[in-house]
MIDOSE-1310 file (N, C-alpha, C; in nm, 2 decimals, decimal comma, always signed):
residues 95
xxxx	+4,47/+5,35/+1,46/+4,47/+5,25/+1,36/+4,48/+5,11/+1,43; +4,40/+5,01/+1,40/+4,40/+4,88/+1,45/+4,51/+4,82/+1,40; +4,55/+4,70/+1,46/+4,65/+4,65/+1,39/+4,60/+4,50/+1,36; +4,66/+4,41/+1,25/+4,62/+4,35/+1,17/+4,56/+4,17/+1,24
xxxx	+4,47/+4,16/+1,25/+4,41/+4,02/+1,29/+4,50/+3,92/+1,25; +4,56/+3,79/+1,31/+4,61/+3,70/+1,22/+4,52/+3,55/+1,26; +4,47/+3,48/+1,18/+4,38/+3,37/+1,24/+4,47/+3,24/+1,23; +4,45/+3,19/+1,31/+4,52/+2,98/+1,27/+4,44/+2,96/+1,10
xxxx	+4,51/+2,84/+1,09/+4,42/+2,79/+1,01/+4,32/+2,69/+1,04; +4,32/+2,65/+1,14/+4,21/+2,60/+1,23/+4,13/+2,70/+1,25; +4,09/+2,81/+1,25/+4,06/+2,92/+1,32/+3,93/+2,95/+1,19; +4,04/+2,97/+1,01/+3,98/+2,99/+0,90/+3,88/+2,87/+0,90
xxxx	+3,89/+2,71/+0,90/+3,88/+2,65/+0,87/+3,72/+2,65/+0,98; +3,72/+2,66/+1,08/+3,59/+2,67/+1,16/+3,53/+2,79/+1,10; +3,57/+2,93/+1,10/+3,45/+3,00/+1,01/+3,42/+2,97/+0,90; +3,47/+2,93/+0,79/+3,43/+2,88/+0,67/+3,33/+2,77/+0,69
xxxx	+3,31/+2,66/+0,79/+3,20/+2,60/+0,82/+3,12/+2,64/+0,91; +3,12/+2,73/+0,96/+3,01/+2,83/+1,02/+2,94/+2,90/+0,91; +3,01/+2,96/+0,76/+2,94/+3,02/+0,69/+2,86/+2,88/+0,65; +2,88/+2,77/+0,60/+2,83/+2,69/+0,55/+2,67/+2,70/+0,63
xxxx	+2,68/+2,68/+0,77/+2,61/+2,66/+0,86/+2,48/+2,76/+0,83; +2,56/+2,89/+0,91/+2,46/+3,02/+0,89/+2,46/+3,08/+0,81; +2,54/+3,08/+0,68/+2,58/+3,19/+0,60/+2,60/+3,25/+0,60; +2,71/+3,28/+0,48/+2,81/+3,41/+0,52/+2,85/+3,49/+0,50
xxxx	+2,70/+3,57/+0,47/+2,68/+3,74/+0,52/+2,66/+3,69/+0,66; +2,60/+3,68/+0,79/+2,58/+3,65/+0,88/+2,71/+3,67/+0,95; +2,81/+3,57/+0,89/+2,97/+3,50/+0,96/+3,02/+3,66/+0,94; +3,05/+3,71/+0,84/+3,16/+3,82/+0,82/+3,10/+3,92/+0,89
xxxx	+3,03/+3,93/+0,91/+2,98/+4,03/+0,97/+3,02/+4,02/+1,10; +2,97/+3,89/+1,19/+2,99/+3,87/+1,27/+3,15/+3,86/+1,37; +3,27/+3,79/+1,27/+3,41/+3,82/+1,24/+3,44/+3,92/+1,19; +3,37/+4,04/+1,17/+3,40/+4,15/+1,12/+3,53/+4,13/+0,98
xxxx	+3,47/+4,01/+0,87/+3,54/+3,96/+0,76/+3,51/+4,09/+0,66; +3,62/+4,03/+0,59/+3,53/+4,12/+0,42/+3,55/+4,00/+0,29; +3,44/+4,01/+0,23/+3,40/+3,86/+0,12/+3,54/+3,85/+0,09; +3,64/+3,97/+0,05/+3,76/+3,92/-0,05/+3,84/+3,81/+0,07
xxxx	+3,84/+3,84/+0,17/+3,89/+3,76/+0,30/+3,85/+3,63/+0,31; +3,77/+3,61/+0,31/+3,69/+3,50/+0,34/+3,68/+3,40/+0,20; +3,68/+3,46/+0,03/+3,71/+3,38/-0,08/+3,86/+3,34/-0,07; +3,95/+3,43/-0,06/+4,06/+3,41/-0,05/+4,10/+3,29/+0,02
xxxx	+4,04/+3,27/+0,14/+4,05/+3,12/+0,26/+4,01/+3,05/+0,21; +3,88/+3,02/+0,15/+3,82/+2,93/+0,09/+3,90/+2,85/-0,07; +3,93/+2,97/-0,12/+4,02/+2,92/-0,21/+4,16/+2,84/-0,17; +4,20/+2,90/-0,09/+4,36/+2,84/-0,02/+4,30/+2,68/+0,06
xxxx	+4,19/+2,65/+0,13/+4,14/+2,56/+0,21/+4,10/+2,47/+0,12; +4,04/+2,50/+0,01/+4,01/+2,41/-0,08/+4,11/+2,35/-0,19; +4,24/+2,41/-0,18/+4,36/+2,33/-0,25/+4,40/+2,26/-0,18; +4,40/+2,28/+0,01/+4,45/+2,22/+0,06/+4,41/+2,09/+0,09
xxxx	+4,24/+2,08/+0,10/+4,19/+1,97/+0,10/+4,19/+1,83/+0,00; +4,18/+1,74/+0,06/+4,24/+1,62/-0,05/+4,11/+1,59/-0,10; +3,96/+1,60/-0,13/+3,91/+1,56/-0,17/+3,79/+1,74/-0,16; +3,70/+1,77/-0,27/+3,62/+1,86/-0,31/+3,49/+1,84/-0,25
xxxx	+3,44/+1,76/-0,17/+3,30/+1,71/-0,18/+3,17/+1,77/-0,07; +3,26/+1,89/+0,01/+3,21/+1,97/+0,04/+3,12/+2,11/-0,05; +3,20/+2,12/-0,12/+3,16/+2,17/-0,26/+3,06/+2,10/-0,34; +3,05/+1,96/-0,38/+2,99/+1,90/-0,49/+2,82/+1,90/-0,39
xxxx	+2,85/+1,88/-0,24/+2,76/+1,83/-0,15/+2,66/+1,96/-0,22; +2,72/+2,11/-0,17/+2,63/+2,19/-0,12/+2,58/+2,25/-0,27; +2,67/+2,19/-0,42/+2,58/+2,24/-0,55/+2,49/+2,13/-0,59; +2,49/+1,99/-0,51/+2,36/+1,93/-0,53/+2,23/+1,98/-0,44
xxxx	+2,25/+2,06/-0,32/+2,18/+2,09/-0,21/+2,15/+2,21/-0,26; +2,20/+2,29/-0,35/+2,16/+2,38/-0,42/+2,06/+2,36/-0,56; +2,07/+2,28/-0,64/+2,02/+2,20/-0,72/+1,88/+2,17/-0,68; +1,85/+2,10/-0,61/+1,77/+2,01/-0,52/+1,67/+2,12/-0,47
xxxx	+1,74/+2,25/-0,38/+1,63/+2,35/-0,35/+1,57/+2,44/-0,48; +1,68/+2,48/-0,55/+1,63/+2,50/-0,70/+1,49/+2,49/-0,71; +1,49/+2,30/-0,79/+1,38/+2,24/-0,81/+1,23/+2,24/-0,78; +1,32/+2,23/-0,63/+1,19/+2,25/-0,49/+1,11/+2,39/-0,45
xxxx	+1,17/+2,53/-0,51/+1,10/+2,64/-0,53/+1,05/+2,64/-0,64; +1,11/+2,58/-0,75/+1,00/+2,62/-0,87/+0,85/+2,52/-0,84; +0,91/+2,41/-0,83/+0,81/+2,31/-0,79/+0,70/+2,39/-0,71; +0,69/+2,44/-0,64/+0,62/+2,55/-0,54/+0,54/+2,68/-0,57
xxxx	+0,63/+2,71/-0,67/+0,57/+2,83/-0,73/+0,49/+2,83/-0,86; +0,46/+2,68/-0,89/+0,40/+2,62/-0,98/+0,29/+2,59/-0,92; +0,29/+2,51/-0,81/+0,21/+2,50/-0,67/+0,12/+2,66/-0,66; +0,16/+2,75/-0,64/+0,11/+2,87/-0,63/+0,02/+2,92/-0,71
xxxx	+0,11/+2,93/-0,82/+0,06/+3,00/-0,96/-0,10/+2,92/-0,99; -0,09/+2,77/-0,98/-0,21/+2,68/-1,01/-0,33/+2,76/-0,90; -0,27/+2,77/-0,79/-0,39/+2,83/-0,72/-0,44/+2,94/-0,70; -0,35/+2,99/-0,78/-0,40/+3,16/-0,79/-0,47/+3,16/-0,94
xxxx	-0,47/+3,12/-1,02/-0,55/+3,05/-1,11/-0,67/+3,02/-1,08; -0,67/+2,93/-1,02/-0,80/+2,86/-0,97/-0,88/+2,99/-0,87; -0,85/+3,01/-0,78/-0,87/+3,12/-0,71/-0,98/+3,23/-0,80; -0,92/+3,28/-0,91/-0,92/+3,38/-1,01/-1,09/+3,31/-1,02
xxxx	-1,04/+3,16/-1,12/-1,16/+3,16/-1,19/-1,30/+3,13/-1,05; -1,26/+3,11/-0,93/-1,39/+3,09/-0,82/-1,47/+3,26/-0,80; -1,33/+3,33/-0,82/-1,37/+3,50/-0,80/-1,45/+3,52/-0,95; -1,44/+3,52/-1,07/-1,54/+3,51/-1,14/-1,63/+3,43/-1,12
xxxx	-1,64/+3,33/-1,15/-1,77/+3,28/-1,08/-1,88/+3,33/-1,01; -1,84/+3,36/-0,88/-1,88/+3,44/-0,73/-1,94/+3,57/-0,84; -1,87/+3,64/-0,92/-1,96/+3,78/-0,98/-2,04/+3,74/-1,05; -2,05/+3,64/-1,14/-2,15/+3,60/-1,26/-2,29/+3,53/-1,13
xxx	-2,24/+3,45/-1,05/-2,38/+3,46/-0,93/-2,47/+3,56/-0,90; -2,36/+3,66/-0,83/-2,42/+3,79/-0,77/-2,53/+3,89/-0,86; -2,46/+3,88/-1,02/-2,53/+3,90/-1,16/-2,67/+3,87/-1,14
């Protein structure tokens, strides 16, 4: 039986912005964490902090990518569209 890991809180506080970084399936895996571990820190880290804005940052950075895939896949759809109608075309020629 292993016995039980204890981290600083310096320690939590750098993987928690490693997940930011690489994310954190990546991290836990890599710290051999488990998610309830790693919410738990995040929860405790985030009362402790005097201001939220790491949070506000990464749901506008979330927001923002949102946007930017549908934006894209609107981008797509138009051209698979267009595409479609060149391939009809191309058979009413060949006709």
């Amino acid at each position: 039986m292993t016995s039980r890991r204890r981290f600083t809180e310096d320690q939590k506080i750098a993987i928690l912005n490693q997940a930011t970084k690489m994310g954190i399936t990546a991290v836990l895996r890599e710290h051999n964490l488990s998610y309830s571990v790693f919410a738990r820190w995040k929860q405790q880290l985030i009362k402790n902090e005097p201001s939220n804005q790491s949070y506000t940052k990464t749901r506008s950075e979330l927001k923002h990518l949102y946007e930017e895939n549908m934006r894209l896949k609107q981008i797509i759809a138009d051209m698979a569209l267009e595409l479609n109608k060149k391939e009809d075309e191309l058979k009413k020629v060949k006709r």
